[in-house]
C-alpha positions as CSV (number, residue, x, y, z in Angstrom):
1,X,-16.2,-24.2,-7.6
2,X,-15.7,-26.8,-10.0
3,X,-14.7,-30.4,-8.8
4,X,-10.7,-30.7,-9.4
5,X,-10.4,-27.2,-10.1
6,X,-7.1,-25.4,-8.6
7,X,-8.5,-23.5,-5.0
8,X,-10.2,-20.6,-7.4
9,X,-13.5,-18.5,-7.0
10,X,-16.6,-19.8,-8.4
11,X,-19.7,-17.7,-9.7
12,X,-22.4,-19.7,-9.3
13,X,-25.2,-18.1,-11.1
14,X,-22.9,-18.3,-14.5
15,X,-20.7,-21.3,-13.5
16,X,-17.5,-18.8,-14.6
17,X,-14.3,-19.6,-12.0
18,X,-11.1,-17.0,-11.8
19,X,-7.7,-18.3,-10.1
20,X,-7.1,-16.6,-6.9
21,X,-4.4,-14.3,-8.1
22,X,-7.5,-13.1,-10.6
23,X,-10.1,-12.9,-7.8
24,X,-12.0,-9.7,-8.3
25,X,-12.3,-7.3,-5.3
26,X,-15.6,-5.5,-5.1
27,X,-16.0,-2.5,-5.8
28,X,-14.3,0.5,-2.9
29,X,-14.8,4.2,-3.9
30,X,-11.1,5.5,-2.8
31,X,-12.2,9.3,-4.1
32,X,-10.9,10.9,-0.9
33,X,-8.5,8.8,0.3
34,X,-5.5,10.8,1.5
35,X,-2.4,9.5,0.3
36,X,1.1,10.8,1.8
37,X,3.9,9.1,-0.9
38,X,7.5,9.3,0.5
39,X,10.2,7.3,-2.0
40,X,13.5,9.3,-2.7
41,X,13.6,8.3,-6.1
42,X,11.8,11.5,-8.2
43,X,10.7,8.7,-10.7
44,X,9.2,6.5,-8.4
45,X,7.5,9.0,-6.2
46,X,5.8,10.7,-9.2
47,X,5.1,7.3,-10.4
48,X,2.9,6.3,-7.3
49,X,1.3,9.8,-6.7
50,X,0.4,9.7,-10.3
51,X,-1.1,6.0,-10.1
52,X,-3.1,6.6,-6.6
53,X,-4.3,10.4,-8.6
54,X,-5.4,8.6,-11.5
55,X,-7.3,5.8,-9.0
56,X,-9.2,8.8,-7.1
57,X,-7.1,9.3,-4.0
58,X,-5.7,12.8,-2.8
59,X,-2.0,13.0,-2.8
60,X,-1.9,15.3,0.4
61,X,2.3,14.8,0.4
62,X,4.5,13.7,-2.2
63,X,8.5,13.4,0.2
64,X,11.8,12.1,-0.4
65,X,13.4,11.5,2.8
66,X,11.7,9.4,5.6
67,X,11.7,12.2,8.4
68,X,9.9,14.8,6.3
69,X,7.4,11.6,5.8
70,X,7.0,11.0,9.3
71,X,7.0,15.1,10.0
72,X,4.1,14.7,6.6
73,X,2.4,12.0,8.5
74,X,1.5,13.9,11.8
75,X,0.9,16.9,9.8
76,X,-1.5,15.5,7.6
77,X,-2.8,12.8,9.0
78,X,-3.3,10.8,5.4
79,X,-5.6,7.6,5.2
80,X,-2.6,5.4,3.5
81,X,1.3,6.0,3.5
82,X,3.0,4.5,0.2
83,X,6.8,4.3,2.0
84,X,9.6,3.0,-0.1
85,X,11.9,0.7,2.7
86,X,15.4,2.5,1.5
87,X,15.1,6.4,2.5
88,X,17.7,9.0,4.0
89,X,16.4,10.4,7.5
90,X,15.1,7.0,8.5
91,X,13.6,4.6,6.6
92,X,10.6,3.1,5.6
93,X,10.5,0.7,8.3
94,X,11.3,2.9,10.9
95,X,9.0,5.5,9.7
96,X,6.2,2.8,10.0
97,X,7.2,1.7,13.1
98,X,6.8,4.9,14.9
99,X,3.6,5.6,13.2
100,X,2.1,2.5,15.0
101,X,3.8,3.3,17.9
102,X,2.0,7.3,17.9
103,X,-1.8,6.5,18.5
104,X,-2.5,9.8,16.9
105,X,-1.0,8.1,13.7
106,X,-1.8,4.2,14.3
107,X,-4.6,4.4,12.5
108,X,-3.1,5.0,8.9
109,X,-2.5,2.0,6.4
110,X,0.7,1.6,5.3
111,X,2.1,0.0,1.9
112,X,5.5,-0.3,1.7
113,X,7.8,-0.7,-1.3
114,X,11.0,-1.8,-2.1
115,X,13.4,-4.0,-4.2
116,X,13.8,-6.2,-1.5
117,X,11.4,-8.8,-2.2
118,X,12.8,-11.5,-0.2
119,X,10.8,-13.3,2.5
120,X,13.2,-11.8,5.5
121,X,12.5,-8.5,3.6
122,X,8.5,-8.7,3.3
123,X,8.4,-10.3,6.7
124,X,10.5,-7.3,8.7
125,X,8.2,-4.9,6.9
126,X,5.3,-6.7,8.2
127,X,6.8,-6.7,11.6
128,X,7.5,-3.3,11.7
129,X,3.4,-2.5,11.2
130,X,3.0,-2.8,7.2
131,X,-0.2,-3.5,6.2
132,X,1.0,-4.8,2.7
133,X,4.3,-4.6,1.1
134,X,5.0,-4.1,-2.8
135,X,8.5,-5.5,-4.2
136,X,10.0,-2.9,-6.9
137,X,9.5,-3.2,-9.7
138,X,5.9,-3.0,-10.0
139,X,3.0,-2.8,-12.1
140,X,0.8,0.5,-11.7
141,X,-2.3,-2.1,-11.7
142,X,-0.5,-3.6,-8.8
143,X,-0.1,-0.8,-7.0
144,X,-3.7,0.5,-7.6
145,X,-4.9,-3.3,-6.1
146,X,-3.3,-2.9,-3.3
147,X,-4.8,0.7,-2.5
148,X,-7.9,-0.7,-3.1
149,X,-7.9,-4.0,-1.2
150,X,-5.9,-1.7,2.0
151,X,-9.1,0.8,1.5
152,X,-10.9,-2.2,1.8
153,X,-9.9,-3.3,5.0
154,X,-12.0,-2.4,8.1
155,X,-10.1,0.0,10.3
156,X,-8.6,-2.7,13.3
């Protein structure tokens, strides 16, 4: 890094220096990743399933109401669950909590998404067992990050 440079990432070998929010992740092959999408909005939920399809994940479920997403999840067993917070049948939060709380399902990484973006908001999602949480609306390149850095992750 550069002396008096913001707190960015520094490549040595070509002296080249990113901000943080432009930090490059290396590279993590998410062919195969099974991705269970449950957002009642039609729009929203094609939206995602097309984004994590078009990064080389498997949409294994594609729901609208959180109980058939938690019903999905058991069923399935996906490798990520892209919840949106506001669902009929239970929502996203509750969804997420009971997937933690299931060691047959603990195991899955969960994004959630909603319009709340407020720090109460992110911070209940991240009580309730979220491993990352996206604010609507969103950028599809967004969305594939996060996939990506989640697939990242080592299992905990």
């Amino acid at each position: 890094m550069l002396p008096g440079s913001p707190a960015g990432v520094s490549y040595p070998s070509r002296g080249l220096q990113r901000r943080p929010e432009q930090a490059v992740l290396p590279f993590v092959d998410v062919s195969g990743v099974r991705v269970l999408v449950a957002d009642d909005e039609d729009d929203i939920r094609a939206l995602v399933a097309l984004a994590v399809g078009k990064a080389g994940c498997t949409v294994v479920g594609s729901v609208a109401d959180g109980a058939a997403a938690l019903d999905a999840a058991r069923a399935d067993l996906p490798d990520l669950a892209v919840l949106d917070v506001s669902m009929p049948g239970a929502t996203g939060l509750e969804v997420c909590a009971a997937l933690r709380a299931d060691p047959s399902t603990s195991h899955i990484r969960i994004l959630l998404l909603s319009a709340g973006a407020s720090l109460d908001d992110v911070a209940a999602g991240l009580a309730a067992g979220a491993d990352a949480y996206l604010a609507k609306p969103f950028q599809v390149s967004g969305l594939v990050h996060q996939v990506h850095a989640l697939m990242a992750r080592q299992p905990a």
